[in-house]
C-alpha positions in Angstrom: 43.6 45.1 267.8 40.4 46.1 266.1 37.4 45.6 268.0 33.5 45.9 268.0 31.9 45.5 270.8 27.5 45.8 271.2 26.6 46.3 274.8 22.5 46.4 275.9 21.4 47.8 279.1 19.3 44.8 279.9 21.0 41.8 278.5 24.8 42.8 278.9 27.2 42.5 276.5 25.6 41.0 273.0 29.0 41.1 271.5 32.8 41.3 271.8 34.9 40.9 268.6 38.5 41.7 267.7 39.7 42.1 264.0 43.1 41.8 262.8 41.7 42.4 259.1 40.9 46.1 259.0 38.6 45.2 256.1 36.9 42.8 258.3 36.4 45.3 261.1 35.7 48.0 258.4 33.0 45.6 256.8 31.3 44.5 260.1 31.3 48.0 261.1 29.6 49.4 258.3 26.6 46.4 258.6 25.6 47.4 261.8 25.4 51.3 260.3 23.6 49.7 257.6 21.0 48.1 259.9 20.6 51.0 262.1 20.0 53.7 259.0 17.3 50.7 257.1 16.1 50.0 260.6 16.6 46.3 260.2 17.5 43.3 262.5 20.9 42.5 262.6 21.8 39.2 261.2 25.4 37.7 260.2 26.5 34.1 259.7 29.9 33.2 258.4 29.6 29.7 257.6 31.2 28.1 260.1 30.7 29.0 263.5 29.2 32.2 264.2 25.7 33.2 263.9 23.8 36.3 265.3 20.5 38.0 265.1 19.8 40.8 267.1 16.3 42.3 266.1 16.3 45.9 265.4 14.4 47.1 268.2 17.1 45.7 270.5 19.7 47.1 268.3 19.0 50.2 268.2 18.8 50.7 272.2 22.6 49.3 272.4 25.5 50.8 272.7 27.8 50.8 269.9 31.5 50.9 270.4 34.3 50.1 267.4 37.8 51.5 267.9 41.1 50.2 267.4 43.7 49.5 270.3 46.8 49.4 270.5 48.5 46.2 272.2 52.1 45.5 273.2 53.7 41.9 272.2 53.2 40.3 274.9 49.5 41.4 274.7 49.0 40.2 271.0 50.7 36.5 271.6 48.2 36.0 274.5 44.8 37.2 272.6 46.4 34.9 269.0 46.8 31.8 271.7 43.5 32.6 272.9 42.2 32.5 269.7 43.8 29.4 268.5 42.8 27.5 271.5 
């Protein structure tokens, strides 16, 4: 599992996503290095159903954690039922 996950010290957890794509998680990754180097809000919709905005100044006070675990079977069947439901 790929994930990215955006944590604030005041509001919590912003975001929590896993990636099977590694291009996704590759793509996603390098927009929130984008907005952090131009100093610009983060803002991402895909067309469907997710939309975020997280203004830069908020941004840039988060902690910013993408890594890639490692999950057994069982693991992956319960996060892809999860995600299907």
């Amino acid at each position: 599992m790929k994930t990215v996950k955006i944590i604030h010290p005041q509001f919590g957890e912003v975001l929590n996503e896993e990636y099977q794509d590694a291009v996704q998680h590759k793509i996603f990754l390098t927009m929130i290095h984008s907005c952090l180097e131009l100093k610009q809000d983060l803002t991402t919709f895909n067309g469907r159903d997710f939309l975020m905005h997280v203004p830069f100044e908020i941004l840039r006070q988060c902690l910013i954690i993408g890594n890639v675990e490692t999950v057994t079977l069982g693991e992956y069947a319960t996060i892809k039922s999860k995600m299907e439901g």
